[in-house]
C-alpha angles and dihedrals in degrees: 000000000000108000095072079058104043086039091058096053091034081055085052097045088048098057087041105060121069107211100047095179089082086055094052082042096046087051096049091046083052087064097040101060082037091064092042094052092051091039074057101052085045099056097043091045095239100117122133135189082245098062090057095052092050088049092048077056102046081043095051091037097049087044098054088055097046100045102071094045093053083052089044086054100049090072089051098053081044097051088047102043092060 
């Protein structure tokens, strides 16, 4: 339920900021550290059900907040492409 949330204000954040690629780099570092954090848990056998629902959180959340703003950037490398 929190990603039409998250998706309306990452929406907002997108057409806000100027330079939109941080917030598509901020989002893929998100998951990044997201999917080392979980590889780590793994490795060291700590790992919990638990973990993996609060890291399909942190992804989904971190999704719904990257997506616009990749969709807010196509029209700028197109603008400036051509």
């Amino acid at each position: 339920m929190a990603s039409p949330v998250l998706a309306l204000s990452g929406g907002v954040l997108a057409e806000r900021v100027n330079q939109k690629r941080y917030v598509v780099q901020g989002g893929q570092l998100v998951g990044a550290i997201n999917v080392f954090v979980i590889a780590t848990l793994l490795v060291t056998d700590l790992l919990r059900f638990e973990h993996l629902l609060v890291s399909a959180a942190i992804s989904s959340g971190a999704m719904a907040v990257l997506m616009p703003a990749q969709q807010a950037l196509i029209p700028e490398i197109v603008a400036s492409a051509a």
